[in-house]
C-alpha positions as CSV (number, residue, x, y, z in Angstrom):
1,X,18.1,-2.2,4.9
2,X,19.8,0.3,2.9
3,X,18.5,3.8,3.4
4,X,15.7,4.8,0.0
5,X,15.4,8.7,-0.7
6,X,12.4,10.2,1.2
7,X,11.5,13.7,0.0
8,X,10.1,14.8,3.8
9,X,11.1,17.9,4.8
10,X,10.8,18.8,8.8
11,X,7.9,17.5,11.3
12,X,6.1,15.0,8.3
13,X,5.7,17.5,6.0
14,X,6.6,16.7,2.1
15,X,6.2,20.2,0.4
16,X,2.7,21.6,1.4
17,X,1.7,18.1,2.7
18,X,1.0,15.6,5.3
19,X,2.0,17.5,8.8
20,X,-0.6,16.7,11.4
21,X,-3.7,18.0,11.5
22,X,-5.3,16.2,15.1
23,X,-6.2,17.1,18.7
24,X,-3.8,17.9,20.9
25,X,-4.7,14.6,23.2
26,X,-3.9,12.2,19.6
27,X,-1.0,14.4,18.8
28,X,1.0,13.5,21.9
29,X,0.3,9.9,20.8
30,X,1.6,10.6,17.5
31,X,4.9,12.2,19.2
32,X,5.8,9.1,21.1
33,X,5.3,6.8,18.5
34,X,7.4,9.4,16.1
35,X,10.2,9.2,18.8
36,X,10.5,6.0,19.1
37,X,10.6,5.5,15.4
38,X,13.2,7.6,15.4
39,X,15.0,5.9,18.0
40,X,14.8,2.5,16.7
41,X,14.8,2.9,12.7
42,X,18.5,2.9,12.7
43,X,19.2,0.4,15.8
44,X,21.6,-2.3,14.8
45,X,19.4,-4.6,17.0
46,X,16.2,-3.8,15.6
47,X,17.8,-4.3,12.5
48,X,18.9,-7.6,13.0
49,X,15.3,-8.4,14.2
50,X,13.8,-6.9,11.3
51,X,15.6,-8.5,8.8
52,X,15.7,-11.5,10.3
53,X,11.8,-11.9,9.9
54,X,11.7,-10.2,6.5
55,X,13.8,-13.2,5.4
56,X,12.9,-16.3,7.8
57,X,9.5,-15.3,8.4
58,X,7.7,-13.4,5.1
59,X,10.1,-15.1,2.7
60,X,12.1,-11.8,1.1
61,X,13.7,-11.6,-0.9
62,X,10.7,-12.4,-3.6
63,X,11.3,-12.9,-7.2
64,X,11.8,-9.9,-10.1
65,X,10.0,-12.5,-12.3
66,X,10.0,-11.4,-16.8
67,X,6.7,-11.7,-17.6
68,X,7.5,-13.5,-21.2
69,X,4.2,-13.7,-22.5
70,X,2.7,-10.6,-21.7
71,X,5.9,-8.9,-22.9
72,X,5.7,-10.5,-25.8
73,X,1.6,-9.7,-26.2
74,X,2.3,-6.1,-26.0
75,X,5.1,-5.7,-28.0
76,X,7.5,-2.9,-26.7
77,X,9.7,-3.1,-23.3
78,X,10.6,-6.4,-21.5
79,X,7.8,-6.1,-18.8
80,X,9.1,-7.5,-15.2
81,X,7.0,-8.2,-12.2
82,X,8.0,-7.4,-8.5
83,X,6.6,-10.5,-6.7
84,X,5.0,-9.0,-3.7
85,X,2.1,-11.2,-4.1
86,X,4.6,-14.1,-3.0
87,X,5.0,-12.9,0.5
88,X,3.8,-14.6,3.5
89,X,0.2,-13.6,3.4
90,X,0.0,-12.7,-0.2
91,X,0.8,-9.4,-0.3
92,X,3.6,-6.0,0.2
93,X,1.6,-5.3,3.4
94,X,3.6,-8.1,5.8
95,X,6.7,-5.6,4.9
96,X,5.3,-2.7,6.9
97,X,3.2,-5.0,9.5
98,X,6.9,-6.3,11.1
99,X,8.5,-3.3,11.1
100,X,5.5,-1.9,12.9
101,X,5.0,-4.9,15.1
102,X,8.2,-4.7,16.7
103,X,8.1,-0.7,17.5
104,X,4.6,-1.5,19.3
105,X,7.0,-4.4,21.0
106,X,9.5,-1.9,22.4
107,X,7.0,0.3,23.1
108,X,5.1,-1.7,25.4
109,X,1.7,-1.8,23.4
110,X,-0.7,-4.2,25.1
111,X,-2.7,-4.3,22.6
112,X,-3.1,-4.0,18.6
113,X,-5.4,-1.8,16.6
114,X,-5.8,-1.7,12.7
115,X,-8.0,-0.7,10.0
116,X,-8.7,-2.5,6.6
117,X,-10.2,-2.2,3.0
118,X,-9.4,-5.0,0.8
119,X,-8.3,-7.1,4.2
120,X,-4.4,-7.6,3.2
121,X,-3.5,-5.3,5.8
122,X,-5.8,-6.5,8.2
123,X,-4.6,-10.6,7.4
124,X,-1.2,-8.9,8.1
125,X,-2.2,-7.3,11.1
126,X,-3.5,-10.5,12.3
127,X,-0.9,-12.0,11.6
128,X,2.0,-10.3,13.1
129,X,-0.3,-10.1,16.5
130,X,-0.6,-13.8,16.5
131,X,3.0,-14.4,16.1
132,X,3.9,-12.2,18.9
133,X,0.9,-12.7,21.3
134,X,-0.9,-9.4,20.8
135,X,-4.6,-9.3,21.1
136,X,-6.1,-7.5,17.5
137,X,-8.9,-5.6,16.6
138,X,-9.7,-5.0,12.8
139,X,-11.6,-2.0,11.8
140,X,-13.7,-2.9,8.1
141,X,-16.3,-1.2,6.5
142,X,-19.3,-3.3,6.3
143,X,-19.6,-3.3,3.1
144,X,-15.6,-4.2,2.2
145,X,-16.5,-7.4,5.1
146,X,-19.3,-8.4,2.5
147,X,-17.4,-8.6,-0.7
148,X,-13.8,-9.7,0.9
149,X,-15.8,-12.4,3.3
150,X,-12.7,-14.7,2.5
151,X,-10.0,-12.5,4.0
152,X,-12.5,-11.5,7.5
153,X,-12.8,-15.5,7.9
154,X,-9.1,-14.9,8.0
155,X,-8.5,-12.5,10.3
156,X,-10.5,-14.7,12.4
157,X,-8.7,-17.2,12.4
158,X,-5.6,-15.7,13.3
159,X,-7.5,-14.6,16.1
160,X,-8.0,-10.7,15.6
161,X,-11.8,-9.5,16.5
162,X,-13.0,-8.0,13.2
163,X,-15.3,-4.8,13.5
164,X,-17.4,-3.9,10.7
165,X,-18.2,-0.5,10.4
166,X,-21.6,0.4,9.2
167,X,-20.9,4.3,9.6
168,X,-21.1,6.6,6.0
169,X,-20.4,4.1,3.6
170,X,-19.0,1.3,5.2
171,X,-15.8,0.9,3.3
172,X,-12.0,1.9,4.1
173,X,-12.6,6.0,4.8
174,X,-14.7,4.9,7.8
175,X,-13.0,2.0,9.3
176,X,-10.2,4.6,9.4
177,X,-12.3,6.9,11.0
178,X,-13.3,4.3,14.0
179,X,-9.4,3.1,14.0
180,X,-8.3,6.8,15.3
181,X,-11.5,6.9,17.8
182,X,-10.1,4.1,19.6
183,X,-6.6,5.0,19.4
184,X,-7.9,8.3,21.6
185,X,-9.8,6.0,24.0
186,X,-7.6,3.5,24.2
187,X,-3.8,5.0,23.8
188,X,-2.2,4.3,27.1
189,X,-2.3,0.1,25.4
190,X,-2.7,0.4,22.0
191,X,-0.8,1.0,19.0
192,X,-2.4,1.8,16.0
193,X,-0.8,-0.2,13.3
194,X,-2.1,2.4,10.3
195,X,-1.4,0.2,6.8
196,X,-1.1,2.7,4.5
197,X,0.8,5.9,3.4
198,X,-1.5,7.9,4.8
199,X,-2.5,9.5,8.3
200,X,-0.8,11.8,10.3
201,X,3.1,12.1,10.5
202,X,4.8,9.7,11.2
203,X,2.7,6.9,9.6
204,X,3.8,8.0,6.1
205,X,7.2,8.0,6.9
206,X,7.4,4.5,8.6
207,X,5.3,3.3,5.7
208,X,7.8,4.5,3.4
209,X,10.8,3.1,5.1
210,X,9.4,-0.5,6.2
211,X,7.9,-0.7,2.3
212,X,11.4,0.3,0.6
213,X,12.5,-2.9,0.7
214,X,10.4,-3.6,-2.3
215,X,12.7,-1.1,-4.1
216,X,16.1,-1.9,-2.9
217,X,15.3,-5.3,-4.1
218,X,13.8,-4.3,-7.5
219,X,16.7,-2.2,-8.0
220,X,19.7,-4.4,-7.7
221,X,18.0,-7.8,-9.6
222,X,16.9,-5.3,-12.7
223,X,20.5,-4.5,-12.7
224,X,21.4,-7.7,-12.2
225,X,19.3,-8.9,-14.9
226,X,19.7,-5.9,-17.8
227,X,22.8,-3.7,-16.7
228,X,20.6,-0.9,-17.2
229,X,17.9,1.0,-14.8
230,X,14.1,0.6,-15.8
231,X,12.7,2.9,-17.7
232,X,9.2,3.4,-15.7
233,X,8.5,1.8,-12.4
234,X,4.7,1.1,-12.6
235,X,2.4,0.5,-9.2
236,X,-1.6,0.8,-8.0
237,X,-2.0,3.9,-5.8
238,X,-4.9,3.4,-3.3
239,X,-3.5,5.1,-0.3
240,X,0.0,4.9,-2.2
241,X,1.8,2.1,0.6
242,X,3.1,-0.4,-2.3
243,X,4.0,2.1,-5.0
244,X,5.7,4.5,-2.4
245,X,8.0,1.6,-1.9
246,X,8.5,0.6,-5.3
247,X,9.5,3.9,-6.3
248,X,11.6,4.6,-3.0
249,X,15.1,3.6,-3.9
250,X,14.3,5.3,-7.7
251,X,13.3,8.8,-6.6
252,X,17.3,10.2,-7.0
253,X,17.2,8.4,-10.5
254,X,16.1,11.1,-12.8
255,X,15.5,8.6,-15.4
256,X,13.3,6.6,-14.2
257,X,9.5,6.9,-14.5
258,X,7.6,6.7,-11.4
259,X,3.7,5.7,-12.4
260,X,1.1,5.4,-10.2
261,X,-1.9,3.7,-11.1
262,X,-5.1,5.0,-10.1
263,X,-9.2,3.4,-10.8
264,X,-10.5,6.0,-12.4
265,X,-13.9,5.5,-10.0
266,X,-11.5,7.1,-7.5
267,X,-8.9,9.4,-9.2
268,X,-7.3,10.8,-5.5
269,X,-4.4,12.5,-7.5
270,X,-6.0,12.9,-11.0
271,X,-9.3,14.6,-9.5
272,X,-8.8,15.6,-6.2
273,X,-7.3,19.0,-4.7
274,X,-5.5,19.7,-1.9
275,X,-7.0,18.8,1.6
276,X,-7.0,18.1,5.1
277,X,-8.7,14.2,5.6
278,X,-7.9,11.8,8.7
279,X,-5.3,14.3,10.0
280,X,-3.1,15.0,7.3
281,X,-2.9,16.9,4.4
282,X,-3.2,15.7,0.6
283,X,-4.7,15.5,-2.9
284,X,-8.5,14.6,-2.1
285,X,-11.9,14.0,-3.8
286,X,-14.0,16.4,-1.4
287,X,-16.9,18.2,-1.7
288,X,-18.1,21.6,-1.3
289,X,-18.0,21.5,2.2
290,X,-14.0,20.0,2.4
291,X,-15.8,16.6,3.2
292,X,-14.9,13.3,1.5
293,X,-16.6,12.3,-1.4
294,X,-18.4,8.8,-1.5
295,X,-15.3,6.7,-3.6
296,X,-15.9,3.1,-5.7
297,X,-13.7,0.7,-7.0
298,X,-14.1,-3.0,-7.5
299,X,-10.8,-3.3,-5.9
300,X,-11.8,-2.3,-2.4
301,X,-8.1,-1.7,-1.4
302,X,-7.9,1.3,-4.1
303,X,-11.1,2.5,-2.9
304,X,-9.7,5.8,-0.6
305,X,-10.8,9.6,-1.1
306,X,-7.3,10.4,-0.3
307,X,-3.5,9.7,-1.1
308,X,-0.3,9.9,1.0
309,X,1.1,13.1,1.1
310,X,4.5,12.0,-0.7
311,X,2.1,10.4,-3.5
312,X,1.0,14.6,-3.5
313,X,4.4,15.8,-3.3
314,X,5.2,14.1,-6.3
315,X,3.2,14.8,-8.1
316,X,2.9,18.5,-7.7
317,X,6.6,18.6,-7.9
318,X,6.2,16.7,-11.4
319,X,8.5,13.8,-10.6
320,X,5.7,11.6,-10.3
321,X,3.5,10.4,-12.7
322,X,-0.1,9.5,-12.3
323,X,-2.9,8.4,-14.5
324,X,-6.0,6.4,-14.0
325,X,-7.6,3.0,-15.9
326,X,-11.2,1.8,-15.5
327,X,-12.4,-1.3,-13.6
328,X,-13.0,-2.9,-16.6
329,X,-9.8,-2.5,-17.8
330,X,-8.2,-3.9,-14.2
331,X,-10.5,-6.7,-14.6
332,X,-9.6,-7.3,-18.4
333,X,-5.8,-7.1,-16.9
334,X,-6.4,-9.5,-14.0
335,X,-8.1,-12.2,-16.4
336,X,-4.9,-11.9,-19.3
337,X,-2.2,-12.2,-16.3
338,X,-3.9,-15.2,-14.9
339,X,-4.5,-16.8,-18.4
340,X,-0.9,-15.8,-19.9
341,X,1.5,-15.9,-17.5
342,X,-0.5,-18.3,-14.8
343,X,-0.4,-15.7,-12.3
344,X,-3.8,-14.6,-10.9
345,X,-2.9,-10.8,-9.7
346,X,-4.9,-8.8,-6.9
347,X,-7.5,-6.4,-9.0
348,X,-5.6,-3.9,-6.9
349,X,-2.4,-5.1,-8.8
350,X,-4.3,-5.3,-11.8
351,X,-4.6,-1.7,-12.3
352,X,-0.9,-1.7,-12.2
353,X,-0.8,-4.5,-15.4
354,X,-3.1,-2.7,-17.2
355,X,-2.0,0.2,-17.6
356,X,1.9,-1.4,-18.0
357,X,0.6,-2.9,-21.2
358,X,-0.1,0.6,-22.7
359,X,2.8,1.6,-21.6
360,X,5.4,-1.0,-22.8
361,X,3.8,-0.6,-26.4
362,X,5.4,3.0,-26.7
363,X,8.8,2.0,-25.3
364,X,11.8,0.4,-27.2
365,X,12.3,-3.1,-26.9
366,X,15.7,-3.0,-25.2
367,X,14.1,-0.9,-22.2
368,X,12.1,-2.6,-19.3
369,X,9.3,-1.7,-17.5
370,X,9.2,-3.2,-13.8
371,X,5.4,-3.5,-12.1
372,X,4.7,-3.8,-8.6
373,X,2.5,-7.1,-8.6
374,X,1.5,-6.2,-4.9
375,X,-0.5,-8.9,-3.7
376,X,-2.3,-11.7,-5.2
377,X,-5.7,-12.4,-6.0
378,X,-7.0,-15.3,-4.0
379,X,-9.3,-12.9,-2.1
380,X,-10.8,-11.7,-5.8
381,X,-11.6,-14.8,-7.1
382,X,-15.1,-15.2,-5.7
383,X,-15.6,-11.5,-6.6
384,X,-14.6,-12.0,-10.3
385,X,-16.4,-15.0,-11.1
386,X,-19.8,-13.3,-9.5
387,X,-18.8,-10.4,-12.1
388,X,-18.6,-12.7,-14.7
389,X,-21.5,-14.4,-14.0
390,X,-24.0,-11.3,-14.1
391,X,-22.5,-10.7,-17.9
């Protein structure tokens, strides 16, 4: 893998965020995992074994696919789609799941611990710790193992033991919140396979640099394809793990838009202010009392108080972009992709095509617009017909 541009500064920090902000018994955890990170990231062997699975395994590298019809529908720049969804498993999160997997491997982990909103992460969990013999538990919030039933049956069987977690609201803040319990209980055999860019350093880093693929692939078909850089790089920002590695190998190109996408039900970056939440610092939606606010989104993989601290970094710094959409209008977006292009996106994704089509009507024809389609939407489809049905 080439090397993407990471604006971290010294022990996980990016400007005034991230760090680590955890007891001194899940700190020393951290530390080993950071070291051998460190150790391994630039390993020729490792290297080998990564990209060997990256290719033989998850199917990389995926399609920059023009989206024709939808191009054509709004009316501006060429609109391309960065085909995460056709990964082994459906989505970007396979990317980071290998790269993780084999650290735990060299580190000796016994065991595999992981939590989950929308279940992408926790199917890629599952699957990585079935492929190399790992015994899995899934952390999910009771209420995401209700409306993403599909993706828990899954899990299942792959073989992890899914957990749902009827604590505060039952959703992705507090299967997070049971993950890091039993990485203190249990740390001597387990690694905590964290599937986001979020958490304590170093988890944002890794994220960063197993997800950058996505963007040192993007970057060389679009100029491959038009001669010319994008204009805007468009992704979903939940916790921020596709859309920092979309805009990875774009951050040292001045001209290029980086635009995150959030659901307005849960506007992190738009809404939020700067806080400490699961051991790291970012831009949050907390109340008076610094605690995290009760979040919704009918795309439960968006559906996070908080953002990675690099997601906060840019933002404050101004190189990033970020702006919101409703469900409604990710919903509207999921139903045209599927109908115009034959594609059916993730709603998560969907955020991303929705607000690209606004976008692409106030940019020159002769520009491009590339969108992160980060998973697909298999695991909606009962979810959106039940909407549809109550109309």
């Amino acid at each position: 893998m080439s090397k993407s541009t990471s604006v971290v500064t010294e022990a996980g920090t990016f400007g005034e965020f991230g760090g680590s902000y955890v007891p001194e018994e899940l700190q020393r955890v951290l530390a080993k995992i950071a070291e051998a990170f460190d150790r391994y990231k630039d390993d020729p062997e490792f290297n080998k074994e990564l990209r060997y699975y990256l290719k033989d395994y998850v199917g990389r590298e995926n399609p920059l696919t023009f989206a024709k019809n939808l191009t054509e529908q709004a009316g501006g720049a060429k609109i391309y789609l960065k085909r995460e969804d056709l990964n082994h498993t459906g989505a970007h999160k396979i990317n980071n799941t290998i790269g993780q997997i084999l650290l735990a491997k060299r580190m000796g982990a016994k065991r595999i611990i992981a939590e989950t909103g929308a279940g992408q992460h926790g199917v890629a969990t599952a699957t990585v710790a079935a492929l190399f013999g790992l015994p899995c538990t899934i952390y999910m919030g009771k209420y995401d193992t209700e409306r993403q039933a599909l993706n828990v049956f899954r899990m299942e069987l792959l073989g992890a033991k899914v957990v749902p977690v009827e604590k505060g609201q039952g959703r992705l803040k507090d299967a997070v919140d049971e993950a890091l319990g039993d990485l203190v209980q249990n740390h001597e055999t387990t690694y905590y396979l964290l599937g986001s860019a979020v958490g304590p350093h170093p988890y944002p880093t890794m994220v960063h640099h197993f997800q950058s693929v996505i963007s040192e692939e993007s970057k060389r078909q679009i100029l491959e394809k038009e001669g010319k850089l994008p204009a805007a790089v468009v992704a979903c920002v939940g916790g921020g793990s596709n859309a920092i590695g979309a805009f990875a190998h774009y951050i040292d190109e001045p001209s290029v838009r980086l635009v995150g996408v959030e659901p307005v039900e849960a506007a992190s970056i738009a809404e939020g202010v700067p806080a400490v939440i699961h051991g790291f610092k970012c831009y949050a939606l907390v109340d008076e009392n610094n605690n995290p606010k009760p979040t919704y989104s009918i795309a439960a993989g968006l559906d996070y108080p908080g953002v990675g601290p690099e997601h906060s970094y840019l933002k404050a710094s101004g190189r990033g972009e970020y702006v919101t959409v409703t469900g409604q209008e990710a919903l509207d977006a999921f139903l045209n992709l599927s109908k115009v292009e034959g594609i059916i996106p993730a709603l998560e994704s969907a955020h991303a095509v929705a607000y690209a089509m606004k976008l692409a009507k106030t940019l020159p024809k002769d520009e491009s617009i590339i969108v992160n389609l980060s998973g697909r939407g298999d695991k909606d489809v009962k979810q959106v017909y039940e909407m549809l049905q109550k109309k």
